[in-house]
LOPA-329400 format. One record per residue (C-alpha): residue number from 1; residue in three letters; x, z, y. Coordinates in steps of 0.05 Angstrom, whole numbers, always signed. Layout:
// LOPA-329400
num, residuo, u, w, v
NUM, ALA, X, Z, Y $
...
This chain:
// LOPA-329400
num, residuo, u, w, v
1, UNK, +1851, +1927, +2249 $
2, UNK, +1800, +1884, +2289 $
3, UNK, +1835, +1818, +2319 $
4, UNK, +1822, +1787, +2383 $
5, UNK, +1818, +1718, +2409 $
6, UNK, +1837, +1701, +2480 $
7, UNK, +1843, +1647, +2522 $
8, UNK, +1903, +1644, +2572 $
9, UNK, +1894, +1598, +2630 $
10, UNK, +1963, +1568, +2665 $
11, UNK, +1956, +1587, +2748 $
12, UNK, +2023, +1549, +2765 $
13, UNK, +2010, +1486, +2798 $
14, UNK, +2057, +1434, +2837 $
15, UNK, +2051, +1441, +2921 $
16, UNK, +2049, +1371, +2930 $
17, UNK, +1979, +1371, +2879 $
18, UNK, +1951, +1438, +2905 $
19, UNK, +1888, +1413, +2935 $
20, UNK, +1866, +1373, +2876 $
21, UNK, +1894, +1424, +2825 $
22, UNK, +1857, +1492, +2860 $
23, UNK, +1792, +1441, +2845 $
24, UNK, +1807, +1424, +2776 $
25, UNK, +1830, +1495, +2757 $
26, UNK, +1769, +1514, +2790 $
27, UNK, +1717, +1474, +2744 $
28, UNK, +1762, +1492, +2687 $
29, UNK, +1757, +1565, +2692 $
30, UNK, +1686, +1552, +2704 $
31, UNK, +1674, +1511, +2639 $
32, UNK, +1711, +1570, +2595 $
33, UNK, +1669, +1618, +2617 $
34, UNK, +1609, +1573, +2594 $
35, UNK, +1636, +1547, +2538 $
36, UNK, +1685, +1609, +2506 $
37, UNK, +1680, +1681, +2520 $
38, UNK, +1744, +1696, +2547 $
39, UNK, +1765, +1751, +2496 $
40, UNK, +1725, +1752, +2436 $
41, UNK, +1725, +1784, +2370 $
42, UNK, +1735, +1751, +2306 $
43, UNK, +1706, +1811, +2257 $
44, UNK, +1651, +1858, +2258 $
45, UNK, +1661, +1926, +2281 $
46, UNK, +1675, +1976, +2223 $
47, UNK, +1609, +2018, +2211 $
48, UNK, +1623, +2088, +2196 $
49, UNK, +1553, +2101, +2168 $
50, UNK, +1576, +2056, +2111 $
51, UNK, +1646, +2060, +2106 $
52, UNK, +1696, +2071, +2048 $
53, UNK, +1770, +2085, +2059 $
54, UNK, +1812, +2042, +2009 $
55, UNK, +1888, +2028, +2007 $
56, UNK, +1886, +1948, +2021 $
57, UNK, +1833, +1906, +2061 $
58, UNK, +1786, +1915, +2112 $
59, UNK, +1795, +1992, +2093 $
60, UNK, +1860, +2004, +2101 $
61, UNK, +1900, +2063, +2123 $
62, UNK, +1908, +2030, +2194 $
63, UNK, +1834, +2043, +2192 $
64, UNK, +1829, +2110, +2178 $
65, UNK, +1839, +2135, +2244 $
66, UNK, +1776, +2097, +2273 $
67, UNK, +1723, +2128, +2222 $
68, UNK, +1765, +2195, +2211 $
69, UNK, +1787, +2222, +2273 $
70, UNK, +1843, +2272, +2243 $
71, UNK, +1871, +2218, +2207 $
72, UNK, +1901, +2202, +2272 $
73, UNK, +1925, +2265, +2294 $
74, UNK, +2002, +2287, +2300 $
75, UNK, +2018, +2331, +2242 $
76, UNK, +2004, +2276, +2184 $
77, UNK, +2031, +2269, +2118 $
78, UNK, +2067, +2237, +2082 $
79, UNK, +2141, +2236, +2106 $
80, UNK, +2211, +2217, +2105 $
81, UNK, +2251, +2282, +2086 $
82, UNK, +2304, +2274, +2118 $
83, UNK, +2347, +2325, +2157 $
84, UNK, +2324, +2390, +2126 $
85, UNK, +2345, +2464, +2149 $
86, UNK, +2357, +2511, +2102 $
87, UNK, +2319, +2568, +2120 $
88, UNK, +2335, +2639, +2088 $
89, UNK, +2267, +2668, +2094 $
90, UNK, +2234, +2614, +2045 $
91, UNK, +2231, +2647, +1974 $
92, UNK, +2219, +2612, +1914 $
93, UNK, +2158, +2592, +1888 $
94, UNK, +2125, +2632, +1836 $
95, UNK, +2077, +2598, +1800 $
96, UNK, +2030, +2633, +1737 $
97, UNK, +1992, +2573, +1716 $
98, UNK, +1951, +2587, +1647 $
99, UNK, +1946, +2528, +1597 $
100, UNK, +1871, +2497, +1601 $
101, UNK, +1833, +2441, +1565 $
102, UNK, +1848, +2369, +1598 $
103, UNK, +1793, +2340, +1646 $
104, UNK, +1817, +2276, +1679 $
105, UNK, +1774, +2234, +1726 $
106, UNK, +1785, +2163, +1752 $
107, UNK, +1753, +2173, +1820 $
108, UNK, +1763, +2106, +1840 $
109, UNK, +1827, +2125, +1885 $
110, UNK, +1876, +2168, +1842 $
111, UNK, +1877, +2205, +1765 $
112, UNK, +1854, +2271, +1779 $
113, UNK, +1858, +2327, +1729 $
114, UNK, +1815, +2384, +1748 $
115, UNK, +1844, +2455, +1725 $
116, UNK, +1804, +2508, +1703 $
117, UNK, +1800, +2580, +1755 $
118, UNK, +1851, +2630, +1744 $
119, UNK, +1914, +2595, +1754 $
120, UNK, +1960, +2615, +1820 $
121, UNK, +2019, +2610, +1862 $
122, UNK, +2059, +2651, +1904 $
123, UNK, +2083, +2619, +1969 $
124, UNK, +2121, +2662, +2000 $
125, UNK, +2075, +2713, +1993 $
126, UNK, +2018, +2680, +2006 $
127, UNK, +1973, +2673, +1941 $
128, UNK, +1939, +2607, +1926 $
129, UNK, +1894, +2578, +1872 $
130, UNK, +1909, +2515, +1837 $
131, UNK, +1851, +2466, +1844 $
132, UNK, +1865, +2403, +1816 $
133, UNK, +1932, +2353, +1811 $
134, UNK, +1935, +2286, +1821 $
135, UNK, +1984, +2227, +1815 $
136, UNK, +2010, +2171, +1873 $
137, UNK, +2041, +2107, +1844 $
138, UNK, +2098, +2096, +1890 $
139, UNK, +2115, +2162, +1919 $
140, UNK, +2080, +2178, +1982 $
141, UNK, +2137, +2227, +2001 $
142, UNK, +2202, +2188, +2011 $
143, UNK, +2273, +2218, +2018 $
144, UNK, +2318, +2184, +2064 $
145, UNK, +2272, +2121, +2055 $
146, UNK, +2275, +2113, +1984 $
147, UNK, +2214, +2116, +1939 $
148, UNK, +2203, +2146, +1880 $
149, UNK, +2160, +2104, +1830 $
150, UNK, +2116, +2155, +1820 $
151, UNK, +2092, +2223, +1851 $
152, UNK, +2048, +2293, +1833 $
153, UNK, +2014, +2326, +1884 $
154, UNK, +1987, +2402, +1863 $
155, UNK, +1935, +2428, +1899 $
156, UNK, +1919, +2495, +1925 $
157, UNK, +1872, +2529, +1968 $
158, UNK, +1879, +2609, +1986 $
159, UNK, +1820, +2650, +2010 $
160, UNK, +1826, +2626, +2079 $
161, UNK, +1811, +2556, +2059 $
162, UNK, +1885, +2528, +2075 $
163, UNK, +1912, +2484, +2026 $
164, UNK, +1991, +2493, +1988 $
165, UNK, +2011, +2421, +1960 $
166, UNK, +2064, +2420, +1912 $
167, UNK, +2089, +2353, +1903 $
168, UNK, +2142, +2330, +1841 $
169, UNK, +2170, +2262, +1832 $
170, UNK, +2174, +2219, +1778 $
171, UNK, +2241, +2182, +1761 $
172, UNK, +2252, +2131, +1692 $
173, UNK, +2286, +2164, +1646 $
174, UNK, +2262, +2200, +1578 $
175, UNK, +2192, +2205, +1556 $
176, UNK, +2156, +2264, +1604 $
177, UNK, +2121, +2316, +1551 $
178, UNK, +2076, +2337, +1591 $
179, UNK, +2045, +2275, +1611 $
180, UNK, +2054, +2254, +1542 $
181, UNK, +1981, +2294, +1526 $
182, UNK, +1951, +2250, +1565 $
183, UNK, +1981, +2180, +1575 $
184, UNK, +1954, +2154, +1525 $
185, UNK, +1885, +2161, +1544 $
186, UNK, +1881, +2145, +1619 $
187, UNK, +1812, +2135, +1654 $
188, UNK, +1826, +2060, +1679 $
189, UNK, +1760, +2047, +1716 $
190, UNK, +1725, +2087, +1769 $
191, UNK, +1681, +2140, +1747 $
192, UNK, +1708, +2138, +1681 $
193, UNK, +1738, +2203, +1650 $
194, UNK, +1780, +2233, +1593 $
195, UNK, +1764, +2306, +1561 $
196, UNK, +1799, +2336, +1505 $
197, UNK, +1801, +2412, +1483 $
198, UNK, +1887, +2395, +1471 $
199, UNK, +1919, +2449, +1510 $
200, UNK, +1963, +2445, +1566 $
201, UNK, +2001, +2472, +1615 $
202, UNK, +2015, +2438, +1684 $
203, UNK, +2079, +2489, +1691 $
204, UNK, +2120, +2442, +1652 $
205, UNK, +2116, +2393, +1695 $
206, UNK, +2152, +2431, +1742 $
207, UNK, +2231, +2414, +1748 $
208, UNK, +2277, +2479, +1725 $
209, UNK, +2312, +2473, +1801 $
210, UNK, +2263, +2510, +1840 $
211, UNK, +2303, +2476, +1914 $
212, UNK, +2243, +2450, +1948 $
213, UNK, +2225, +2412, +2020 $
214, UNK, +2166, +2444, +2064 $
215, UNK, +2135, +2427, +2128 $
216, UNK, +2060, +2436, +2156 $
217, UNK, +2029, +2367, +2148 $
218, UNK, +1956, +2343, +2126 $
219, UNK, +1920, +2313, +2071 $
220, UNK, +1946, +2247, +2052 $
221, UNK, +1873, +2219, +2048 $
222, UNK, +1811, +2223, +2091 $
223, UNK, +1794, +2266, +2130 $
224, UNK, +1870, +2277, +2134 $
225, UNK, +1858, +2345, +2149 $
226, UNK, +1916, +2383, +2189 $
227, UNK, +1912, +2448, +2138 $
228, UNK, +1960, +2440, +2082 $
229, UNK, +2033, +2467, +2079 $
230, UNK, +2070, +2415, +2031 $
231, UNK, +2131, +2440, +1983 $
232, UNK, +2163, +2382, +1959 $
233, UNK, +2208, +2402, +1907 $
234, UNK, +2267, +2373, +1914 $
235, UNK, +2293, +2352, +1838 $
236, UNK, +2258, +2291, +1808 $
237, UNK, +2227, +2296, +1738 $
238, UNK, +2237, +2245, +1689 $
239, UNK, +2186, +2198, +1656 $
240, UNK, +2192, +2140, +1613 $
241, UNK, +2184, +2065, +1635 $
242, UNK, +2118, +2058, +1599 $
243, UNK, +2088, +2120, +1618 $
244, UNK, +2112, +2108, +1694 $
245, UNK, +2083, +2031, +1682 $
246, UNK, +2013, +2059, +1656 $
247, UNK, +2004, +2099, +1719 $
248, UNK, +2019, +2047, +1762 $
249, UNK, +1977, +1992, +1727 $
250, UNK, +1912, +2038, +1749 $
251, UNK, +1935, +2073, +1805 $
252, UNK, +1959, +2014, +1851 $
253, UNK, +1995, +2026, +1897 $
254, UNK, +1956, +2086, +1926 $
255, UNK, +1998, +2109, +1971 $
256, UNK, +1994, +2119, +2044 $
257, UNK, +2051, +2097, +2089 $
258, UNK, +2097, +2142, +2119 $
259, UNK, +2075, +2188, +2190 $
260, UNK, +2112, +2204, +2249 $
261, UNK, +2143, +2273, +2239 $
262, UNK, +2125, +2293, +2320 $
263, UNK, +2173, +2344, +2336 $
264, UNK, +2159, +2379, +2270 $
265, UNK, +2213, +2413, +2224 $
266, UNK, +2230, +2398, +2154 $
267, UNK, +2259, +2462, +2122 $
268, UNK, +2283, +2469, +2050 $
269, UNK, +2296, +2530, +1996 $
270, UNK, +2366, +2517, +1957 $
């Protein structure tokens, strides 16, 4: 965020000198005003026309907010799950994802895999498509304040436009099979991409407990839009240490700090 310099003048003076102090405070103030502005910034203002959100520098999430006004609005993502409900009228997810040809993009922020049409999910009876997943290296979700080194956000839109996320975490462990068909070839420079007619399925990357967290929440990017209802399942999957490390080395650190729950309510499916 823009920094300011200011100058703070000292109005305390002695009784005994208060004559010839009022004077030389006066002249002082009057020289700072001539000489310094009294408040004056050290950076140029952020230009909208031309700006590009990033993770670290002059583009920072801090940022957002200024050039994408939803960004700062009160239902953001991510989150600390932390005190969840358990609410009996959640129902399981049900997803029936078809197996499609990899297409992975680097697009300069994340590793995107774009899925073909066709593939679904029932959220409590709601019906949305599966557009795309992409991957976070750490975890923008946290539970009880502990990352996860990596996480896999699923997107889907139904025919109102509103967005379903289904996010899965990454834990070290044994080498991931699913990601396996792919880590191996990872874009690692914007704009660059990675096709193959290899078959796959994006199902098994889902964890065999179905228990997930859910709350209404936004996109975790600009324009942080306030229309997606996250499902953050709640068992880790594992991955090994060089797949997890081969994310990370292209992804880094994409992940946008944590958002102030306002009032809202984190419920969960056992």
């Amino acid at each position: 965020m823009k920094k300011k310099f200011c100058v703070t003048v000292n109005f305390k003076t002695p009784m005994k000198n208060k004559l010839f102090s009022n004077v030389g405070l006066l002249l002082s103030i009057f020289s700072l005003l001539i000489f310094l502005p009294s408040c004056q910034d050290d950076e140029e203002e952020i230009d909208c026309n031309t700006y590009q959100w990033e993770y670290t520098g002059d583009e920072a999430p801090d940022t957002w907010p200024i050039c994408s006004a939803d960004c700062g609005g009160q239902s953001q993502s991510p989150v600390n799950i932390a005190g969840a409900v358990a609410d009996d009228n959640l129902q399981a997810l049900v997803p029936a994802y078809n197996p499609v040809p990899i297409d992975l993009i680097n697009n300069g922020h994340t590793i995107q895999f774009n899925y073909d049409e066709g593939s679904t999910i029932d959220v409590n009876g709601e019906e949305y498509e599966l557009l795309q997943f992409h991957f976070h290296a750490l975890s923008e979700h946290t539970v009880s304040d502990e990352y996860f080194p990596l996480e896999v956000h699923l997107v889907h839109q139904n025919a109102a436009g509103d967005l379903a996320v289904v996010g899965v975490f990454f834990e070290e462990g044994a080498e991931n099979a699913f990601l396996s068909n792919f880590t191996g070839n990872l874009p690692a420079s914007e704009n660059q991409n990675y096709t193959s007619e290899d078959m796959v399925n994006v199902a098994d990357v889902l964890p065999t407990n179905t228990g997930y967290y859910t709350y209404s929440g936004s996109l975790t990017t600009p324009p942080c839009s306030e229309i997606v209802t996250w499902l953050v399942m709640k068992s880790p999957v594992e991955a090994s240490s060089v797949q997890i490390e081969a994310m990370s080395d292209i992804l880094k650190d994409n992940f946008r700090p944590i958002q102030a729950l306002n009032g809202r309510q984190i419920t969960e499916f056992n």
